[in-house]
Structures are given as C-alpha cells and as structure tokens.
C-alpha positions in Angstrom: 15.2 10.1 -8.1 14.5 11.4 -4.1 15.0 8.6 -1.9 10.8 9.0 -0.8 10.4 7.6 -4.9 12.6 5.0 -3.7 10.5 3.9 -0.9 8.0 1.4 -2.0 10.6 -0.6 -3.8 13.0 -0.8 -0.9 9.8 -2.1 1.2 9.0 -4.0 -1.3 12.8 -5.4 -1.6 12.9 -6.0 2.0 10.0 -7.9 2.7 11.3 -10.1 -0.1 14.5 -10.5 1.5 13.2 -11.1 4.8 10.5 -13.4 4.0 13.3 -15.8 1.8 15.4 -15.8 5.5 12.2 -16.6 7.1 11.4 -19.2 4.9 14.8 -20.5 5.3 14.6 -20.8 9.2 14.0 -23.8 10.9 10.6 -24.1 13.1 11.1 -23.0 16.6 9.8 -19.7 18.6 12.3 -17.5 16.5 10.7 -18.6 13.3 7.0 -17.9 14.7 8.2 -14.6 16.3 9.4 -13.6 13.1 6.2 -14.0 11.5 4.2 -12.0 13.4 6.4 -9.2 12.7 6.5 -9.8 9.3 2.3 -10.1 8.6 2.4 -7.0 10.6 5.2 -5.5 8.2 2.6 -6.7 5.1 0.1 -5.1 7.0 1.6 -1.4 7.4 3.0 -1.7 3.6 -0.9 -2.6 2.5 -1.7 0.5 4.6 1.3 2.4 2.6 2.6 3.0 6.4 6.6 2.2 5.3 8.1 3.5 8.2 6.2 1.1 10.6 7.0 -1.8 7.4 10.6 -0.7 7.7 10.4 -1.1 11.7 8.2 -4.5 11.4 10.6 -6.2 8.7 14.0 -5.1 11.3 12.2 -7.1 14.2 11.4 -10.0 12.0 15.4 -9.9 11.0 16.2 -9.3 14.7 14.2 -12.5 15.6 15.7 -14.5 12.9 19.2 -13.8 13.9 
C-alpha cells in the first residue's frame, strides 16, 4: 500500500487517540484549548482536508501536554 492509501486510517487513528487523552484530561484551559483544535481536526477530516486534521490533532496534543 502507498502511504496516501494509508491516510484516512492514520487520521482516523489519531483523532481516536487524541480524543481518549482529551477525555482523560482534567477540566481547565488546556482541556478546552484542546477541544477547539480537535472539533476543528473533525472538521478538516469531514472536509477530507488531512493535512490541516493532521495539524489540528498535533495542537490538541500540544495543548494536552
């Protein structure tokens, strides 16, 4: 398989993965940062836009951490 075949499921792996940490997170301006990062992730991945899903779902990791 090419890695662009690979794409959606690694977008689709991600989001899981970040959206498990986010549910983890306790409530605070990290937690609410994250989430608007991550709807606009869901948003670019409806839109089938993975590169800006890829960049979304890093910030929402970044404001996790």
């Amino acid at each position: 398989m090419t890695p662009e075949t690979n794409k959606p499921t690694n977008v689709a792996d991600k989001m899981q993965s970040v959206k498990a940490a986010w549910d983890k997170a306790p409530s605070g301006p990290k937690k609410e940062a994250a989430l608007k990062h991550y709807q606009a992730a869901q948003k670019a991945h409806t839109a089938k836009d993975d590169t800006a899903a890829n960049k979304e779902l890093d910030a929402a990791t970044h404001a996790l951490a």
